[in-house]
FIMARKOL-992249 format. One record per residue (C-alpha): residue number from 1; y, x, z. Coordinates in nm, 3 decimals. Layout:
 resi      c2      c1      c3
  NUM       Y       X       Z
...
***
This chain:
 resi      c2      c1      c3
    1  -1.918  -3.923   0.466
    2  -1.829  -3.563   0.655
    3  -2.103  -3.636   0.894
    4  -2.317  -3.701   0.599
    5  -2.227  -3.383   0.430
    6  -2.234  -3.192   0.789
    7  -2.563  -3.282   0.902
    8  -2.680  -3.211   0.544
    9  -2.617  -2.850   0.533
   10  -2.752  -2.781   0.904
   11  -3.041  -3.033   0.997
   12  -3.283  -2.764   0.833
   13  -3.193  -2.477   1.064
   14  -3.271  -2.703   1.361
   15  -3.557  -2.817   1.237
   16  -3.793  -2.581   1.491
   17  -3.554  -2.703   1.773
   18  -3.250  -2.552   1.929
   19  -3.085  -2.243   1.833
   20  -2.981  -1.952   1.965
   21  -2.602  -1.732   1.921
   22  -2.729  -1.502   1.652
   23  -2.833  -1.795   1.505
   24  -2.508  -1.962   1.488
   25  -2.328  -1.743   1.432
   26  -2.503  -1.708   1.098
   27  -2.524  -2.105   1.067
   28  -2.117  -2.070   1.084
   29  -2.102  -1.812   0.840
   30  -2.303  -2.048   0.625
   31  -2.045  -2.331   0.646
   32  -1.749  -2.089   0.511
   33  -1.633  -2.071   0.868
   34  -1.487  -1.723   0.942
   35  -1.494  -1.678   1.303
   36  -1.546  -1.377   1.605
   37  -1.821  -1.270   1.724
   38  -1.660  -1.234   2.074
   39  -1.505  -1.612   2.043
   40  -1.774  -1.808   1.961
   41  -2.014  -1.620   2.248
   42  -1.787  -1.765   2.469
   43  -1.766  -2.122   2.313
   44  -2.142  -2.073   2.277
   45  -2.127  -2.041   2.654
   46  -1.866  -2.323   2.731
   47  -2.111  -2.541   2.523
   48  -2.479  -2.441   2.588
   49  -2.499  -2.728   2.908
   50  -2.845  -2.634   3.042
   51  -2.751  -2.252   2.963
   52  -3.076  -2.143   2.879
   53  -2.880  -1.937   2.563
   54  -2.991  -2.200   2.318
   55  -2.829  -2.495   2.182
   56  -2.873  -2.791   2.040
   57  -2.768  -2.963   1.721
   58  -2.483  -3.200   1.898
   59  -2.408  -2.855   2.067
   60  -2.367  -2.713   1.756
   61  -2.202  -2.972   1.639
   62  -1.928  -2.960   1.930
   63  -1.896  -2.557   1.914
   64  -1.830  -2.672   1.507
   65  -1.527  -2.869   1.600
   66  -1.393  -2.648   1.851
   67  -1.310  -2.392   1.585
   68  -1.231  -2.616   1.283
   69  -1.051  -2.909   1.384
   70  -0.725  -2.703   1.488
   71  -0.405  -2.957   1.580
   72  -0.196  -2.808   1.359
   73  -0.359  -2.810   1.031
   74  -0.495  -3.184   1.125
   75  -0.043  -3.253   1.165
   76   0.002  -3.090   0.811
   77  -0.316  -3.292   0.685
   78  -0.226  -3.642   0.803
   79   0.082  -3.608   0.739
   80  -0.014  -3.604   0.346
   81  -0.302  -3.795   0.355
   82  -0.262  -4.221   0.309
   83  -0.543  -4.292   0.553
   84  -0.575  -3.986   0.770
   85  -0.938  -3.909   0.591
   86  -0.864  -3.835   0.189
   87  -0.592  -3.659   0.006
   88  -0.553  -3.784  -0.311
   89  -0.453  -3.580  -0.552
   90  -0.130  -3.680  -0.625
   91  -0.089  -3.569  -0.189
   92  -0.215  -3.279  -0.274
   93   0.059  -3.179  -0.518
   94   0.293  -3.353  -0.278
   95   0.211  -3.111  -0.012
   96   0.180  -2.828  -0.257
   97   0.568  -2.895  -0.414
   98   0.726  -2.933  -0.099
   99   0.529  -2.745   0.155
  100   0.411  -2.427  -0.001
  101   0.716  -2.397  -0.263
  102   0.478  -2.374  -0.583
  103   0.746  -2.429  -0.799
  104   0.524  -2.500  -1.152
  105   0.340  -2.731  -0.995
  106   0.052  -2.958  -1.219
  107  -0.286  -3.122  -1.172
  108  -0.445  -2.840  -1.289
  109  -0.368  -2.645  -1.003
  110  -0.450  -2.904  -0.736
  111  -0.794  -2.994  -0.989
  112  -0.863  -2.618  -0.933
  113  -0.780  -2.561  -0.532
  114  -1.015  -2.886  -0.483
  115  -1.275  -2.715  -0.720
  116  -1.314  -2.434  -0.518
  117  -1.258  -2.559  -0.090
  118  -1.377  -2.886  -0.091
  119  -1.728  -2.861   0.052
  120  -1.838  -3.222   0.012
  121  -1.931  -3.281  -0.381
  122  -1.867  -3.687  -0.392
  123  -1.503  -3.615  -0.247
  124  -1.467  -3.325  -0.502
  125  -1.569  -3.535  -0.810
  126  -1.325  -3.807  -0.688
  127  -1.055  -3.526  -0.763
  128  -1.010  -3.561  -0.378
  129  -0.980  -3.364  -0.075
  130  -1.161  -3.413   0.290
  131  -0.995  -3.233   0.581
  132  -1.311  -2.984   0.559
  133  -1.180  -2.907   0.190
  134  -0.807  -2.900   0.339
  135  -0.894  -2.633   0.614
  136  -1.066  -2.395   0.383
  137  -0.795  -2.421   0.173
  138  -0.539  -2.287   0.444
  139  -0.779  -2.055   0.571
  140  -0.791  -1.899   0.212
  141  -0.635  -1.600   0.086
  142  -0.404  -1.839  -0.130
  143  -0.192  -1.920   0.180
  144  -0.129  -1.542   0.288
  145   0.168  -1.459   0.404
  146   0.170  -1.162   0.150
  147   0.287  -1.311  -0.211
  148  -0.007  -1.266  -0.474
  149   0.220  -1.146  -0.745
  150   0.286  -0.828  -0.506
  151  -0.090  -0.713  -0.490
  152  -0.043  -0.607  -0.874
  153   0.158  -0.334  -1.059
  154   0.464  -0.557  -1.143
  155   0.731  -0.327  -1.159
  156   0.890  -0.107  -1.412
  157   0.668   0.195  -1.388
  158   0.904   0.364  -1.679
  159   1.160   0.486  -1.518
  160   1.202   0.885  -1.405
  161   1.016   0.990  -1.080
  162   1.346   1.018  -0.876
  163   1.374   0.613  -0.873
  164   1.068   0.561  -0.701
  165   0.978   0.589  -0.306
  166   0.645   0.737  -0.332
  167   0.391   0.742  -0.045
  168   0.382   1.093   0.075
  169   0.198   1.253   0.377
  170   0.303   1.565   0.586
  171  -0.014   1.828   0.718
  172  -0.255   1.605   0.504
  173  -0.581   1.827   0.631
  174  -0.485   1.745   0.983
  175  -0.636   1.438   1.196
  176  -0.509   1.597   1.559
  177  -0.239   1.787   1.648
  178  -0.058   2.048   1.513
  179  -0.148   2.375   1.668
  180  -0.535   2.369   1.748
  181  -0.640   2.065   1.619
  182  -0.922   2.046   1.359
  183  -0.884   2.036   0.979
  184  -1.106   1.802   0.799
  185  -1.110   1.619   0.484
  186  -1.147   1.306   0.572
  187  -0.769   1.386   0.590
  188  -0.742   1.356   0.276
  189  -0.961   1.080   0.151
  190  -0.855   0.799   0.419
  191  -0.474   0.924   0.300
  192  -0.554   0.822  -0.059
  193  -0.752   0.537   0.061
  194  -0.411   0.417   0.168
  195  -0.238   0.482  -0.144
  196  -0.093   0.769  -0.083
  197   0.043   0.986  -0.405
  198   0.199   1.300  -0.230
  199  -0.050   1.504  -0.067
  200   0.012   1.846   0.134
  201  -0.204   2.127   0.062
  202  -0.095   2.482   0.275
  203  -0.349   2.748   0.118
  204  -0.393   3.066   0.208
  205  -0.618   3.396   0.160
  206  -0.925   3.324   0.308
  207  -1.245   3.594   0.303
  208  -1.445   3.630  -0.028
  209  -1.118   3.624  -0.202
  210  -1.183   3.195  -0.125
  211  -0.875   3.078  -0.083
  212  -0.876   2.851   0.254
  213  -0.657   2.543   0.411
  214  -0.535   2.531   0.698
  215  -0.156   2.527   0.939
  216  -0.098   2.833   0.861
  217  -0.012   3.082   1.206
  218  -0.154   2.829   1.413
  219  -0.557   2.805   1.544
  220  -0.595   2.477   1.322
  221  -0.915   2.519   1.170
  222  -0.991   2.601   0.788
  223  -1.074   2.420   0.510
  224  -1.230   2.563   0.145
  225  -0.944   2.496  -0.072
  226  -1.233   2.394  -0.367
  227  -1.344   2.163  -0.115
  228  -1.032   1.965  -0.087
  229  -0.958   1.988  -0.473
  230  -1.326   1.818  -0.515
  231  -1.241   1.569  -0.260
  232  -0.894   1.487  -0.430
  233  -1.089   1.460  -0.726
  234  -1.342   1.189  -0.602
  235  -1.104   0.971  -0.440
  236  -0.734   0.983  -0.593
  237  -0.777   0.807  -0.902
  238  -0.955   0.496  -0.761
  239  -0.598   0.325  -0.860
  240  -0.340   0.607  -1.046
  241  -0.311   0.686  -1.365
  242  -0.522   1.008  -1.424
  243  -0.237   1.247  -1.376
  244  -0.144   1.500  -1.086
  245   0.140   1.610  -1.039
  246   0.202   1.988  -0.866
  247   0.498   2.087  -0.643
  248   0.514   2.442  -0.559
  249   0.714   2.748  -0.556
  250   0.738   2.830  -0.971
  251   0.763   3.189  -1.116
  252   1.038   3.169  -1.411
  253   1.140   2.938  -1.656
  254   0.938   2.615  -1.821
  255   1.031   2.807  -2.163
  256   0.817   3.089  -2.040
  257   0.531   2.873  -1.897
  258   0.502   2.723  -2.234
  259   0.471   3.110  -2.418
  260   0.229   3.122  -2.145
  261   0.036   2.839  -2.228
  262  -0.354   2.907  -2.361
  263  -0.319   3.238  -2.208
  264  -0.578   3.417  -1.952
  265  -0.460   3.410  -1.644
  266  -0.741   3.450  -1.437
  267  -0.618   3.715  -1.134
  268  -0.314   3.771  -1.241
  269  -0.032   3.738  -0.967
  270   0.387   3.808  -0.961
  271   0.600   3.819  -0.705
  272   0.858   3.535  -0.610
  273   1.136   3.630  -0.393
  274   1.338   3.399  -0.214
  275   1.676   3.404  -0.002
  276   1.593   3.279   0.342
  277   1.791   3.242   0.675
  278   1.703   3.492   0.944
  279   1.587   3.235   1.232
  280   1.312   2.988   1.056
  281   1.275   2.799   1.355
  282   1.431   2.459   1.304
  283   1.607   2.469   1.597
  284   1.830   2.766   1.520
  285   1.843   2.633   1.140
  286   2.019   2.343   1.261
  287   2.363   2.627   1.431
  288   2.329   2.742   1.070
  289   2.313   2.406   0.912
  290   2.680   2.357   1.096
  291   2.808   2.686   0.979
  292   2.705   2.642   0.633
  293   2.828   2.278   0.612
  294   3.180   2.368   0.729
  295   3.230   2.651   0.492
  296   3.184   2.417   0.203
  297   3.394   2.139   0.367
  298   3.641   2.434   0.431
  299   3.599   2.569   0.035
  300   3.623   2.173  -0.048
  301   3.965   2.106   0.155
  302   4.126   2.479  -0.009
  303   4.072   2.326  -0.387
  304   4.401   2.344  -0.597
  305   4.443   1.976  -0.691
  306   4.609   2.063  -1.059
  307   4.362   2.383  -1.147
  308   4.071   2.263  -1.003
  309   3.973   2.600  -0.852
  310   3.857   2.640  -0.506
  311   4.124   2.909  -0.304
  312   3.965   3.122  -0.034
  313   4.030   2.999   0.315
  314   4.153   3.123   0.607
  315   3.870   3.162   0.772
  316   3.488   3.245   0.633
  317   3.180   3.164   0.809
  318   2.861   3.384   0.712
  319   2.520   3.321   0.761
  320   2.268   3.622   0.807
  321   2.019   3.625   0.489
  322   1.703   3.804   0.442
  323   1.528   3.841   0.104
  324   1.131   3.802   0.153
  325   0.877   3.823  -0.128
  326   0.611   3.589  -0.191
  327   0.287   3.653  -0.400
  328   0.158   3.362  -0.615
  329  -0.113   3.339  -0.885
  330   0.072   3.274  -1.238
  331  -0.213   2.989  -1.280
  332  -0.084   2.818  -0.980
  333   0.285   2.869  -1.070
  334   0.212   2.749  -1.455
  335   0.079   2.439  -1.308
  336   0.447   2.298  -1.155
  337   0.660   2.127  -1.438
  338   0.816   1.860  -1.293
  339   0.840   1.909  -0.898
  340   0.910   2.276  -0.874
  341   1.028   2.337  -0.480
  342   1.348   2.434  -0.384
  343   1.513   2.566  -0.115
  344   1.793   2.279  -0.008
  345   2.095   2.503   0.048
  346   2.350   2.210   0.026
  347   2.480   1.928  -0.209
  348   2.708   2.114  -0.366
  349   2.493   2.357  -0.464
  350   2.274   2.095  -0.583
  351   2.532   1.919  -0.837
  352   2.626   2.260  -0.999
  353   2.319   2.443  -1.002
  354   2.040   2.204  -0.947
  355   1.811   2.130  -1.226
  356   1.642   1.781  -1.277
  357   1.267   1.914  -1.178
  358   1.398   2.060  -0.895
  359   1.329   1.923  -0.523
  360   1.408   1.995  -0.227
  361   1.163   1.964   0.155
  362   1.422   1.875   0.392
  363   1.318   1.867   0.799
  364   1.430   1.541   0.985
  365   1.697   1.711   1.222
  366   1.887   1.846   0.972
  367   1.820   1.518   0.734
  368   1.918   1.316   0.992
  369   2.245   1.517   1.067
  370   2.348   1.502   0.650
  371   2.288   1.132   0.717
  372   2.522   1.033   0.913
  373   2.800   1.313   0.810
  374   2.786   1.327   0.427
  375   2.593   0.976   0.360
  376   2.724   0.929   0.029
  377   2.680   1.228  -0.071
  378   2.304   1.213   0.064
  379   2.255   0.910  -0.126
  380   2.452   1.070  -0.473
  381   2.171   1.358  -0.448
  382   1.888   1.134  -0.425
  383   1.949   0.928  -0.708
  384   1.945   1.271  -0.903
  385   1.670   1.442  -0.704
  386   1.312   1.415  -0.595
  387   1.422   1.435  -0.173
  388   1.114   1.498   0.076
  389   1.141   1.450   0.447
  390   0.928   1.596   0.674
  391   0.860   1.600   1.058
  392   1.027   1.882   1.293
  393   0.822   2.157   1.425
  394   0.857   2.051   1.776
  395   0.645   1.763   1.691
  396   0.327   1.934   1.798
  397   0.117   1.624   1.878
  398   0.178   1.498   1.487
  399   0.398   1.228   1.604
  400   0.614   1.046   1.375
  401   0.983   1.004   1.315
  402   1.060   0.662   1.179
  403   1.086   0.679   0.812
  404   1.362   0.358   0.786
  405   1.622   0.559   0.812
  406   1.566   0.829   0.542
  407   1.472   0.506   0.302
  408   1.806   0.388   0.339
  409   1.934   0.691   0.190
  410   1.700   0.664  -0.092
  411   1.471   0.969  -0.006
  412   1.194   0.913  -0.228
  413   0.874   1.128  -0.065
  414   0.898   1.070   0.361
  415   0.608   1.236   0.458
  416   0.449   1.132   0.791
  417   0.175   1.244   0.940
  418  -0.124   0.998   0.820
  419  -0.354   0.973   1.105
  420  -0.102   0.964   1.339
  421  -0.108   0.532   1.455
  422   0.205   0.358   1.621
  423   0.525   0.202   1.478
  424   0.601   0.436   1.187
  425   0.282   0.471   1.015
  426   0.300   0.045   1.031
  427   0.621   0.058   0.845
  428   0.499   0.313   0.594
  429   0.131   0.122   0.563
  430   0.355  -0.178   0.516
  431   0.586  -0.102   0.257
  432   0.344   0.066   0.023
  433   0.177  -0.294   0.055
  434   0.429  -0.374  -0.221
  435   0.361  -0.306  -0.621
  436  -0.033  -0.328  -0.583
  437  -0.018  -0.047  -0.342
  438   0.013   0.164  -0.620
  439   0.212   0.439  -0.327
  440   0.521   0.426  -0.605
  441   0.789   0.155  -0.522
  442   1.057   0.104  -0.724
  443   1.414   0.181  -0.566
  444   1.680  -0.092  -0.489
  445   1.944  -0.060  -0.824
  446   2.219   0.008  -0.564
  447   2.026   0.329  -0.465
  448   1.920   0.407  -0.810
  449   2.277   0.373  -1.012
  450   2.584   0.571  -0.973
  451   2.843   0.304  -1.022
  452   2.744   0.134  -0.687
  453   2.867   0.251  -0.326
  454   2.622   0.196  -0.086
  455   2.656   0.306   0.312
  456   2.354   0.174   0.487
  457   2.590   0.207   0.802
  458   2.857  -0.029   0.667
  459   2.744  -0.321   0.459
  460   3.032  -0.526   0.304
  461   2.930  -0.675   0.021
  462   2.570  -0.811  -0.108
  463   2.405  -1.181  -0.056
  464   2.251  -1.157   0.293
  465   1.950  -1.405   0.295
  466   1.904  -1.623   0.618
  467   1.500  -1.614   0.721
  468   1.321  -1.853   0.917
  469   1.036  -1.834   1.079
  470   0.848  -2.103   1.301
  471   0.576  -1.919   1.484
  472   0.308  -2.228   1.555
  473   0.014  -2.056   1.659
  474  -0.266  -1.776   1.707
  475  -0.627  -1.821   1.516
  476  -0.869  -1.610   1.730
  477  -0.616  -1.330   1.797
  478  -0.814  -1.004   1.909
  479  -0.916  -0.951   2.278
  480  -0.857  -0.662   2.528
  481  -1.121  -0.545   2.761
  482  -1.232  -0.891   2.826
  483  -1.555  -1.098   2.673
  484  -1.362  -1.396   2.790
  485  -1.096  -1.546   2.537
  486  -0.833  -1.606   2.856
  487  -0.599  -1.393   2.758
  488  -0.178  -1.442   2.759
  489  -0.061  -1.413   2.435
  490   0.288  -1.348   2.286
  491   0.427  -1.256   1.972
  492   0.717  -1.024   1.889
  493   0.898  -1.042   1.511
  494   1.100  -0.771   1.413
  495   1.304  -0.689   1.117
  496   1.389  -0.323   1.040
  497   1.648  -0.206   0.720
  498   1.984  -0.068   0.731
  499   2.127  -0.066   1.094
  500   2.262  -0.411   1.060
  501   2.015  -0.550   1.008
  502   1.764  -0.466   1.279
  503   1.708  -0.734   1.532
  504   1.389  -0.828   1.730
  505   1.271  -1.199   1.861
  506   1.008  -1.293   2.118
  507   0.779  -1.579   2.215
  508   0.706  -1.678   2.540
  509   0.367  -1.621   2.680
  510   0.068  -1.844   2.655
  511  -0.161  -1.829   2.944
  512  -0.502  -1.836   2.896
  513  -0.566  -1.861   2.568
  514  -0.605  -1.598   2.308
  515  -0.813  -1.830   2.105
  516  -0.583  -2.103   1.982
  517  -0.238  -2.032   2.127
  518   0.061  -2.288   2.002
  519   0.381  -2.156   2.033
  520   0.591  -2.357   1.835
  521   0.898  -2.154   1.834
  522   1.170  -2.117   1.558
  523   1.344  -1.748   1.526
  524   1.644  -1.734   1.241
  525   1.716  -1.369   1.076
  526   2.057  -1.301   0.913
  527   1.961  -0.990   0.663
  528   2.217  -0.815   0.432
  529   2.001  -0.593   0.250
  530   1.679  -0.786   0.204
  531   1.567  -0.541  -0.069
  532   1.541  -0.231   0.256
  533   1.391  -0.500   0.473
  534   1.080  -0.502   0.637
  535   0.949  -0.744   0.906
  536   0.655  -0.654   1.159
  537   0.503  -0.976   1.356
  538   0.332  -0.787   1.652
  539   0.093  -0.990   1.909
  540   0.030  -0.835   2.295
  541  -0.151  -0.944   2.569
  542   0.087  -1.013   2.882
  543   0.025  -0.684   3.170
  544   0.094  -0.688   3.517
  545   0.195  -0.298   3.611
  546   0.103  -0.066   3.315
  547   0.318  -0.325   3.092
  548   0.198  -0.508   2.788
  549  -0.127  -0.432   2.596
  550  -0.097  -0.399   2.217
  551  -0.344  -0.665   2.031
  552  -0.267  -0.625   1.672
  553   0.026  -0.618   1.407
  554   0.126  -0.713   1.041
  555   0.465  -0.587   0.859
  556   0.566  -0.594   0.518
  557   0.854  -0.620   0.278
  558   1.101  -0.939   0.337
  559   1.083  -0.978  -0.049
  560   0.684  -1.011  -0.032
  561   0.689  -1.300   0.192
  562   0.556  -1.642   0.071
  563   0.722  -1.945   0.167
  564   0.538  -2.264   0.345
  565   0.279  -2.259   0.572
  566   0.166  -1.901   0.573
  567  -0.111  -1.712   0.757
  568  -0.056  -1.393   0.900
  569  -0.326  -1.123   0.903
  570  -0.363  -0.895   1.218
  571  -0.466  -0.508   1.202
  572  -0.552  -0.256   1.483
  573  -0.357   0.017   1.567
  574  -0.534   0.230   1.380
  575  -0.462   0.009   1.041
  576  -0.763  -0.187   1.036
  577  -0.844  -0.532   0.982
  578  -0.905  -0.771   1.253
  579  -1.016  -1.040   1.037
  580  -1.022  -1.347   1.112
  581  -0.767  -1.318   1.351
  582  -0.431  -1.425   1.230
  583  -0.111  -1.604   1.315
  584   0.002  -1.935   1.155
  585   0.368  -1.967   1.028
  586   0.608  -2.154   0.871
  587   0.814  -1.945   0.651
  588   1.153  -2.026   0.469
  589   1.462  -1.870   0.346
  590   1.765  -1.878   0.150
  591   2.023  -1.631  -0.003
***
């Protein structure tokens, strides 16, 4: 009956003889049979006997098998099917209850999964299955890793902007480095391709009274600020919901921007002054950062315990301050409601003087330092306020700090910069997978309410869940600067969260074989905060002296993850797909 069905659909394209790669390639493609260019010009090779570059239609038919008929999914299949050929549809929900954990299981979901991958139209009006039908099926986007119900807007989108993590790049005009690198807008649109929703914009005076974009003191090149606004325009509201949202330094109160309001403000400009430390490099604002933080702790331990009032110390600790004035168009300023920028000065000054559309820009050194000294009170000021991290100055090549940590803490906008590849843009790419990529993500409660304490650093409480993963093998992974598909494969899976929980496994290496590698290994995860979690599967090709070559990765959120027997997709460094390459897993867990 398959061979009926097979030689059916191909007998016509080999009907002027034997056929070349192109060819089949495109004959493959006609059978539903997602495959790689690179991969099948080698099995092309393997099979094409008299190798004259054309095959025949047994040829074809072997090169058809080679890629279909994978071990694996024939296991799974006969292990369902009553005669090793048909599965019934009463298998079909077996497999579907037990295997793949579709908990409201009926026959109109296995009716409609044999509907739409089985190939062979007698099987499919039997309410039946072939093994054709079977493989389609687990080659479909239904058995993603990546649970369905996460690719929509499923979250509660009403609650204020402070309980969200929002996607959020830093330098968004850049795609180099820092100091002389070009600025171009592409920036901008691949940013909000990836769902970002906090971009940076640094204008400045430009000639013509046009105001321009650029790094400002640096020999970055410029951008026409009208050019970026158009290009915002075009691209940020292919998924948002038609609003934008300024942050900015604000002349006076919201009472007076709404007097304002209808007004002609067309050229006019006030000043903004603003209290500043004397060094602005980072470096020296992290010696201040000390001094500042120990006159509070000082003003903190000298409080009269019946009066409430703080007693002058000992000892004070000054910093220098200059005053520096700042022009800004009253248009501009008129525009920020809700995310008017302010200076961070500390959290103190924050709970008594802070108001709610007030946030603060906070640099990673000195981020990082308030983590680990004050974490609770980190964590009580971002559940109150909109908290932006962004990269250290020193970071002239736009690398990336990795944004875990400041997540932990709640920090809703950690800006990184975008076109920047490697570990930490995966992270960010894949925990914005989450809530139909929508680049808002709804906080954990325990980072959101006040009555819970929460210290990333020392869990001791919570339902850890227990993961399991059996790695069974590679579909086509991606090759390296080879046409042949020899390669040694392995696989690393690695969890990142709170500290606790970060842990990394690894597979041993399969020589040979980048094509269909079977590993076959089982890693177990214990994870206490599954709600932080976020697990990256990464694939390399085994080196000799420069080390192992990157092939491709996948990460997203522990809570996304679908149980059964998943498939993995793979994308480059650069955050691409490498379609149809994949890994195939068994995926289960419990809390």
């Amino acid at each position: 009956m398959e061979m009926r069905w097979f030689l059916s659909k191909i007998q016509d394209d080999f009907r002027g003889g034997k056929i070349n790669l192109e060819k089949t390639q495109k004959l493959l493609e006609k059978l539903d049979i997602r495959c790689s260019y690179i991969h099948v010009k080698q099995i092309f090779k393997d099979n094409d006997r008299l190798k004259q570059g054309r095959i025949t239609i047994e040829e074809f038919r072997a090169i058809y098998r080679i890629i279909t008929h994978r071990e694996e999914i024939i296991e799974i299949f006969n292990a369902y099917s009553e005669n090793r050929k048909i599965l019934l549809e009463n298998n079909l929900i077996q497999f579907l209850t037990q295997e793949q954990y579709i908990a409201e299981m009926s026959k109109v979901i296995a009716f409609e999964i044999i509907q739409k991958y089985e190939p062979i139209e007698e099987v499919r009006k039997a309410h039946q299955m072939s093994f054709e039908g079977f493989t389609r099926y687990m080659d479909s986007r239904e058995c993603l890793l990546f649970k369905n119900e996460c690719t929509k807007v499923y979250q509660d989108m009403t609650h204020p902007l402070n309980d969200y993590f929002i996607s959020s790049s830093h330098n968004t005009y850049l795609v180099s480095d820092q100091l002389v690198g070009p600025s171009d807008l592409w920036g901008y649109v691949s940013a909000l391709v990836k769902g970002c929703r906090c971009l940076e914009i640094d204008c400045w005076d430009g000639a013509q009274n046009e105001p321009v974009v650029y790094h400002g003191y640096t020999l970055t090149s410029k951008l026409l600020f009208k050019t970026v606004i158009q290009a915002i325009h075009k691209y940020a509201f292919m998924a948002l919901k038609f609003k934008i949202l300024v942050k900015n330094k604000k002349i006076g109160t919201l009472k007076e921007t709404r007097e304002r309001k209808g007004s002609d403000k067309r050229g006019k400009v006030e000043e903004w002054e603003e209290v500043a430390d004397l060094e602005e490099e980072e470096e020296e604002e992290e010696d201040n950062f000390k001094e500042s933080e120990v006159f509070e702790s000082v003003l903190e331990d000298n409080q009269d315990k019946e009066t409430g009032v703080k007693k002058l110390p000992g000892v004070i600790l000054f910093k220098k301050k200059k005053t520096r004035k700042l022009k800004i168009a009253l248009a501009l300023s008129d525009l920020v409601i809700y995310t008017k920028a302010e200076k961070f000065k500390s959290f103190q000054h924050s709970r008594l003087y802070q108001q709610f559309n007030e946030n603060n820009s906070i640099g990673e050194t000195q981020a990082r330092k308030l983590s680990k000294l004050r974490v609770h009170e980190f964590i009580f000021h971002t559940r109150k306020f909109i908290t932006r991290i962004y990269p250290k100055a020193t970071r002239a090549d736009s690398s990336n700090f990795n944004p875990q940590e400041f997540w932990n803490i709640g920090c809703q906008m950690v800006a990184l910069n975008f076109q920047t590849p490697g570990l930490p843009m995966d992270l960010q790419n894949g925990k914005f997978l989450d809530n139909g990529g929508s680049g808002y993500i709804l906080k954990p409660h325990f980072l959101r309410e006040s009555k819970y304490y929460f210290n990333p650093s020392n869990i001791k409480e919570g339902m850890p869940i227990t993961l399991t993963i059996r790695l069974i093998s590679g579909i086509q992974l991606p090759l390296t600067h080879s046409s042949s598909n020899k390669g040694d494969s392995l696989v690393i899976i690695e969890v990142f969260g709170v500290p606790n929980d970060q842990m990394k496994q690894q597979t041993r290496v399969i020589k040979k074989n980048a094509f269909s590698p079977r590993w076959n290994e089982t890693f177990t995860f214990i994870i206490h905060v599954p709600e932080l979690a976020l697990i990256r599967f990464v694939v390399e090709s085994q080196g000799s002296i420069a080390g192992n070559e990157f092939l491709g990765q996948y990460t997203l959120p522990l809570l996304c993850m679908n149980k059964g027997y998943r498939r993995v997709p793979l994308f480059s460094r650069m955050g691409e797909s490498l379609e149809p390459a994949s890994l195939f897993v068994y995926v289960w867990y419990v809390r």
